[in-house]
C-alpha positions in Angstrom: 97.6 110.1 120.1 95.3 107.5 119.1 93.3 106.9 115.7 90.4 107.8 118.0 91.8 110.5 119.6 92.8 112.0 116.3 89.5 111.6 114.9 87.9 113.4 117.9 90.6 116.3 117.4 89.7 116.7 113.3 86.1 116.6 113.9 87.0 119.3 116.9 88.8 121.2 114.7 85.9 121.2 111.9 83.6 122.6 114.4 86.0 124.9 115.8 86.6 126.2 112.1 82.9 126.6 111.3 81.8 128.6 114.4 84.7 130.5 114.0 83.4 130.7 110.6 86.1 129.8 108.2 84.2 127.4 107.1 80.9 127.1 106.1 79.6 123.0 106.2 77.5 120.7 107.9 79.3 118.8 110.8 79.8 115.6 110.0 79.1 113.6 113.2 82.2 111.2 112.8 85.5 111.6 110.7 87.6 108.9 110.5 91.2 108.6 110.2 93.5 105.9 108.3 97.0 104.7 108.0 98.3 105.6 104.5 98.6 103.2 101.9 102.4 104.0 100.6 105.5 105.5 102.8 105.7 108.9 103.1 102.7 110.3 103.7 102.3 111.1 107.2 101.2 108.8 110.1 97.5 108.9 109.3 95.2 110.4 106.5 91.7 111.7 106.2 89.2 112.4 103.4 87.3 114.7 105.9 87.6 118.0 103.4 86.5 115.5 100.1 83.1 114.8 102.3 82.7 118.5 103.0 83.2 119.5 99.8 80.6 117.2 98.3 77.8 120.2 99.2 79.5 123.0 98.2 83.2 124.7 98.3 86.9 123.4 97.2 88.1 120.4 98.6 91.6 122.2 98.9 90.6 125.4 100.1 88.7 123.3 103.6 91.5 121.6 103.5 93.8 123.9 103.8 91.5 125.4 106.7 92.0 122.6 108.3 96.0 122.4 108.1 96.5 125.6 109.7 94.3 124.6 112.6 95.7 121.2 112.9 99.5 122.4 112.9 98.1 124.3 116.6 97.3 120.7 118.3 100.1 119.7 120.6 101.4 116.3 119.1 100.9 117.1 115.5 104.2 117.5 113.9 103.0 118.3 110.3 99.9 118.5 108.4 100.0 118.1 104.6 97.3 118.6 102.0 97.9 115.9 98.6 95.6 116.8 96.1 92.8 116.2 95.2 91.9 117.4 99.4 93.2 114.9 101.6 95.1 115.7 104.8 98.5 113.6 105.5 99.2 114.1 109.7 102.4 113.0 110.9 102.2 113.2 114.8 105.5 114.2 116.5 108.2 111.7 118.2 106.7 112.0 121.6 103.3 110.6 120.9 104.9 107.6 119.6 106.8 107.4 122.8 103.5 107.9 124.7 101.6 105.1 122.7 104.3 102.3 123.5 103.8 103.9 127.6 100.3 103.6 127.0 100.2 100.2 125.5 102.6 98.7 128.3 101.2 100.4 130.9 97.9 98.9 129.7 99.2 95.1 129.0 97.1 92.7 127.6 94.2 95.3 128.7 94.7 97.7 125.7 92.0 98.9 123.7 89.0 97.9 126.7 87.8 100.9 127.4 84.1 102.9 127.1 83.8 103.6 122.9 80.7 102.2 123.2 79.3 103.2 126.3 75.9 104.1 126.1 75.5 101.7 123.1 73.4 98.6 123.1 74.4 95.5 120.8 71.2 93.1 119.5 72.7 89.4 120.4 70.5 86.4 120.2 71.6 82.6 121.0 72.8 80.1 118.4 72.5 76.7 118.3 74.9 76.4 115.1 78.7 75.8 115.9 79.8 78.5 114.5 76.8 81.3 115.2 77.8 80.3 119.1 81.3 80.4 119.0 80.9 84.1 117.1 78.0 85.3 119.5 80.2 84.6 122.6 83.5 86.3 121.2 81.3 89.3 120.0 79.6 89.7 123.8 83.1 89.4 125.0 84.7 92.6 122.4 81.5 94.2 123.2 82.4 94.0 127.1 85.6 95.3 126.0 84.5 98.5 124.5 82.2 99.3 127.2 79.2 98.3 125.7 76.0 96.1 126.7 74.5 93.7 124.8 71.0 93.5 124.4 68.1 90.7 123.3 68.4 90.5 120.0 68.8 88.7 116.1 71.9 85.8 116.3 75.3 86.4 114.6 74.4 85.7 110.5 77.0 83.9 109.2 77.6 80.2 107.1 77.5 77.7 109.0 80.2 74.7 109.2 78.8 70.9 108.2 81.3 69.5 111.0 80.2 69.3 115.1 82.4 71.6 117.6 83.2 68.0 118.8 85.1 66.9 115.8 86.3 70.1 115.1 88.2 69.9 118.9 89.3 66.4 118.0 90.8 67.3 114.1 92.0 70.9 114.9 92.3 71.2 118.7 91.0 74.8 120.2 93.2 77.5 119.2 93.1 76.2 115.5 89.5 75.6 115.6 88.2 79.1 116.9 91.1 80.6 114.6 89.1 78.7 111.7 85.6 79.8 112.5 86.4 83.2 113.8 89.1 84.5 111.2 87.2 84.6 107.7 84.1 87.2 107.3 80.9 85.7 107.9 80.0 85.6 104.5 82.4 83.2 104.0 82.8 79.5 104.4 85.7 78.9 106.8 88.9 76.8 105.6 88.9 73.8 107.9 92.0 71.7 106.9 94.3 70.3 109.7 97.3 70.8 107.2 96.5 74.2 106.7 95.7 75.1 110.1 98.2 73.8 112.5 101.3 73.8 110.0 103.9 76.0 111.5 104.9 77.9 108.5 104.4 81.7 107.3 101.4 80.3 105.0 99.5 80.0 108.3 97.8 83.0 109.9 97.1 81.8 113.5 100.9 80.4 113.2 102.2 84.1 112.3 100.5 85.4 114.7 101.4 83.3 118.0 104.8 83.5 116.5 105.1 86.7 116.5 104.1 87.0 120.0 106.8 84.1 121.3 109.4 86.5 119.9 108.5 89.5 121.7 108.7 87.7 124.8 111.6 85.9 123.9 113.3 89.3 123.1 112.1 90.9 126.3 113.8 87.5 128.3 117.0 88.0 126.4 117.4 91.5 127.0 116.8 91.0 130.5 119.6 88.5 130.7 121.8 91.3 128.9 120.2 93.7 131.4 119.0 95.9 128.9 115.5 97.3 130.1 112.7 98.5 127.7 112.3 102.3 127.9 111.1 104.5 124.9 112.5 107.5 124.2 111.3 110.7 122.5 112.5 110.7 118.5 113.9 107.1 118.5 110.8 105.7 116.5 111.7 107.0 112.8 112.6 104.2 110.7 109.1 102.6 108.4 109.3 99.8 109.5 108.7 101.3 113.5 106.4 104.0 111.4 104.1 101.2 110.7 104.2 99.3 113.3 103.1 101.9 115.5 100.2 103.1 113.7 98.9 99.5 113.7 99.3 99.2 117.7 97.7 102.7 117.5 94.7 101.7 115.6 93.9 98.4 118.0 91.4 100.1 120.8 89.4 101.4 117.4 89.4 97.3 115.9 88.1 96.6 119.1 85.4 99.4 118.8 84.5 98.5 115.3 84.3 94.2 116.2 82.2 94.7 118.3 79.8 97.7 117.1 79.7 94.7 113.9 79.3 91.8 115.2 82.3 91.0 113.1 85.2 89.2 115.3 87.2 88.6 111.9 87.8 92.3 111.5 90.1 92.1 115.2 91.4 88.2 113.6 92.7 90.0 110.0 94.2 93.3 112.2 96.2 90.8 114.8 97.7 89.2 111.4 98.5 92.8 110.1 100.3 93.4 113.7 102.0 90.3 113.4 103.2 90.9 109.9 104.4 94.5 110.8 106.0 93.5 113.7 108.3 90.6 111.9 109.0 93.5 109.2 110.5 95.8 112.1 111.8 92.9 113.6 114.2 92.4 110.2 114.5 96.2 109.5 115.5 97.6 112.8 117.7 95.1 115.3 115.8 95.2 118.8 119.5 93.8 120.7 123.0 95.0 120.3 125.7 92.3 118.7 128.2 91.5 120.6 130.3 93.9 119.8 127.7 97.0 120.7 126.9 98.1 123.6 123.0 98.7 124.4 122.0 102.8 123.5 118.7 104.1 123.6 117.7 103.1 120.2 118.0 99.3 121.9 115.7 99.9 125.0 113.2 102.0 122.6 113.1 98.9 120.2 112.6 96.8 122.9 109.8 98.6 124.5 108.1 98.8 121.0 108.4 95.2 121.3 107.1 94.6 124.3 103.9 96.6 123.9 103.6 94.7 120.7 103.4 91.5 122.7 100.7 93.1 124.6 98.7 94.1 122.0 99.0 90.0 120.2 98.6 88.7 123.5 95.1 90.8 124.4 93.9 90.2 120.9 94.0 86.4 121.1 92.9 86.6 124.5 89.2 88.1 123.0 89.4 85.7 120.6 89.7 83.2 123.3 92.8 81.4 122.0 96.1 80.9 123.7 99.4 83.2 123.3 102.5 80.9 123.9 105.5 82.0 125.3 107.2 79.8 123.0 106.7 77.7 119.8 
């Protein structure tokens, strides 16, 4: 189950609750779902009972209302209610399973879909560097999510006192879209070579295209240990996998929201978050067996998580228009 999906199943279940009449509030017409800030509470949290208590009722009371419901759904494990009315939902072991088949089965192509059919996007050229370069990302995400994009106002954002020529010549292409496209458009871009094409942790774009060359080198050695990727049901349980998934989870509704914004630096900053997650599982929980293990399911489920990390980097990039090595 998706961040989206979820969403659509707690606003279901508010309406469900209010014709049924256990509750009595307005339908909000969106509620949205995030990953926790700390450990330990659940795989995704909502305010949804804080917003419909701001009219009238106990934020605890709706949100109680809306545990009992919740527990119902097929793939919630446990629904929690932390004061002073949030919801903590922890989804059961076989949606995370399902989410690493989804996301492989997907590739690269994970997250396109039709959020925003239906929806038009105002887009107008640019003559500015860095206005161009955001407009023709943005009609790419919006393509993505299903979208069309419409005449409209240019991309607002500072612009850069440097040509794209020079920029090519001092940063080379992956660098320089990294640098235009990364910070909010509010903010003057960082455009110094020895920032942007060190290969060190400092580096962003370096963490990021990093982090995919491991997957795949992980999927190549496992292949030569013939270990194959296959997730199974309970084997994601450790924080470190917790967090990771919740991240790959969250990637169709980045897409969504880059493009409904006009904001490529909102899918830049969550590829970075992916990245970061994914070296933290990497660290935490050993993908490959040493030598003197053999390969168990825990392996091929690490492996697969992996894999359909590498997918997620790879299509990311890909809509940002820069490259994901193999190797670094």
């Amino acid at each position: 189950m998706t961040p989206a999906q979820l969403s659509r199943t707690v606003l279901h279940t508010v309406r469900r609750a209010v014709e049924d009449d256990e509750l009595c509030v307005a339908v909000p017409e969106r509620v949205k779902v995030r990953t926790p800030p700390r450990p330990g509470c659940g795989d995704y949290a909502t305010n949804v009972a804080l917003l419909l208590a701001r009219g009238e009722g106990d934020a605890l009371v709706i949100a109680e209302v809306l545990r009992r419901r919740l527990l119902r759904t097929p793939g919630i494990a446990r629904v929690d209610v932390a004061a002073p009315g949030f919801l903590n939902i922890t989804l059961d072991a076989h949606s995370h399973a399902q989410l690493v088949r989804t996301v492989r089965s997907a590739g690269p192509r994970y997250g396109h879909g039709a959020a925003l059919a239906g929806v038009s996007v105002p887009l107008g050229p640019a003559n500015e560097v860095r206005a161009a370069l955001v407009a023709h990302v943005v009609r790419g995400l919006v393509h993505a999510a299903g979208g069309v994009v419409v005449a409209g106002r240019g991309p607002v954002v500072r612009p850069v006192p440097v040509s794209g020529a020079d920029l090519l010549r001092s940063l080379g292409s992956d660098a320089a879209r990294w640098a235009l496209l990364r910070p909010a458009g509010h903010d003057l871009p960082e455009l110094d070579p020895a920032r942007l094409l060190s290969q060190r942790e400092d580096n962003p774009l370096f963490r990021v295209q990093y982090a995919h060359a491991r997957t795949r080198a992980l999927v190549g050695n496992a292949t030569q240990l013939r270990i194959t990727p296959q997730p199974e049901s309970g084997a994601y349980d450790h924080p470190a996998e917790i967090g990771l998934l919740a991240l790959l989870a969250d990637h169709p509704r980045t897409i969504e929201a880059a493009a409904r914004h006009r904001a490529p630096d909102q899918l830049a900053r969550h590829l970075v978050a992916v990245a970061d997650a994914f070296f933290r599982f990497h660290d935490g929980c050993p993908v490959l067996p040493s030598h003197q293990h053999k390969p168990s399911a825990v392996h091929r489920s690490r492996l697969a998580l992996a894999d359909a990390t590498g997918a997620v980097l790879a299509g990311g990039l890909h809509l940002l228009g820069i490259s994901a090595p193999e190797h670094l």
